[in-house]
N, C-alpha and C positions, 0 to 999 in steps of 0.2 A: 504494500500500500504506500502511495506517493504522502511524503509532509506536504501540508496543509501549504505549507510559505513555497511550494516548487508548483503550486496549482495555480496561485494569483497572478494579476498582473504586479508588474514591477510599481505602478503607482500608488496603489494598496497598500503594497509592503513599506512604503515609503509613511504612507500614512500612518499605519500601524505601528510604526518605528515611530512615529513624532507623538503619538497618544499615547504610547507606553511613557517615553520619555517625560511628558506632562504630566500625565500620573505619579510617576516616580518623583517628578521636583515637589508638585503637589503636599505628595505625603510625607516628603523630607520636610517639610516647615510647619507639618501639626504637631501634636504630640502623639506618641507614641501607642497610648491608648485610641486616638479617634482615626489615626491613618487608615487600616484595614477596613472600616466601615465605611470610606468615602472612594467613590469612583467617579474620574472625568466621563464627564457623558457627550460633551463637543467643547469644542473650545473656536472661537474663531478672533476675527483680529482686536475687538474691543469686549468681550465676553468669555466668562469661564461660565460655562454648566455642570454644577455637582452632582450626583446623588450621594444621598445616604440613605444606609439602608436602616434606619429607624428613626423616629420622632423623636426619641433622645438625642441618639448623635448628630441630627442635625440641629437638636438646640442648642446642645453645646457649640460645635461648628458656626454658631451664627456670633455665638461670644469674640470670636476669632476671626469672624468673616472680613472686619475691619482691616486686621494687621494683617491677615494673609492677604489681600488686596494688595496694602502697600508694601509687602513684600514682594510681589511677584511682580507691581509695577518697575521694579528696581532694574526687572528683566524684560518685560513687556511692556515697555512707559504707553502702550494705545491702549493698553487692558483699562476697562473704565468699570464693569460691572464682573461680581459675583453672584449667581442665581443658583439654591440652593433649593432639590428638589428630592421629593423623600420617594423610593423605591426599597420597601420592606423585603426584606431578605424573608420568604417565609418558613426556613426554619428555625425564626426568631419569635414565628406569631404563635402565641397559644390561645388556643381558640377552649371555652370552657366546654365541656361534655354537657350534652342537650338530654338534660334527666328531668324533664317536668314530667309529673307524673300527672296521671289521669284519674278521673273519678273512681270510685269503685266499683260503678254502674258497668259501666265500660269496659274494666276488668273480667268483670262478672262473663257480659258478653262474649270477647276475645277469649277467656277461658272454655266458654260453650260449644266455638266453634274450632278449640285445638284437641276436643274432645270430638267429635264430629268427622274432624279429616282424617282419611285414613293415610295419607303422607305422614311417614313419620318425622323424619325430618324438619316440615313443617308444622305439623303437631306442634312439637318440641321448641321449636321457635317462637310460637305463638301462645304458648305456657308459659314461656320465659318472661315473654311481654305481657303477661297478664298478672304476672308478680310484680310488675313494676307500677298497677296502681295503687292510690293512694287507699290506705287503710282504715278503718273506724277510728283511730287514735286522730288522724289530720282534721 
């Protein structure tokens, strides 16, 4: 199988080489901790576009958005704007487990009919689900 960089055009790899590069100066002037969380998403002659991938590290990132501006203008004096844009990495989101439960009415129900089917499989599924309504204590 051919690498990836022997398939492109040459202009590509050029470009690819100057967005790494950017990246890389980028992440040399955060600290330590926010670097890894931020990626250049375009950059062009008066504009950097960030991402980060959480609502935290870009609010910190925005503490900084100031001096890293006049940091890189040192290098790019046309750089006029930082726009800092949040793409959640998601396996940083924890999404809570969706356990409401349901009446007892309905329990009652869903248990009638895993009684009923003769799939076992599904039977057993639909017992399962029928212990998860809400009980005479709720």
């Amino acid at each position: 199988m051919q690498k990836l960089r022997h398939c492109l055009p040459q202009h590509l790899l050029i470009q690819l080489e100057q967005h790494q590069q950017i990246t890389l100066r980028v992440r040399s002037l955060l600290p330590v901790e926010i670097a890894p969380h931020i990626q250049v998403a375009r950059a062009d002659k008066t504009s950097l576009f960030l991402i980060c991938t959480s609502a935290a590290w870009g609010s910190r990132l925005r503490f900084l958005q100031q001096q890293l501006l006049s940091q890189l203008q040192a290098e790019w004096p046309k750089l006029e704007l930082i726009n800092l844009q949040l793409a959640p990495n998601t396996s940083e989101i924890v999404r809570p487990a969706a356990k409401r439960p349901f009446s007892r009415k309905a329990g009652e129900i869903i248990q009638q009919l895993a009684n009923a089917i003769e799939d076992t499989e599904l039977s057993e599924a639909l017992a399962r689900l029928a212990k998860r309504s809400k009980t005479t204590r709720n």
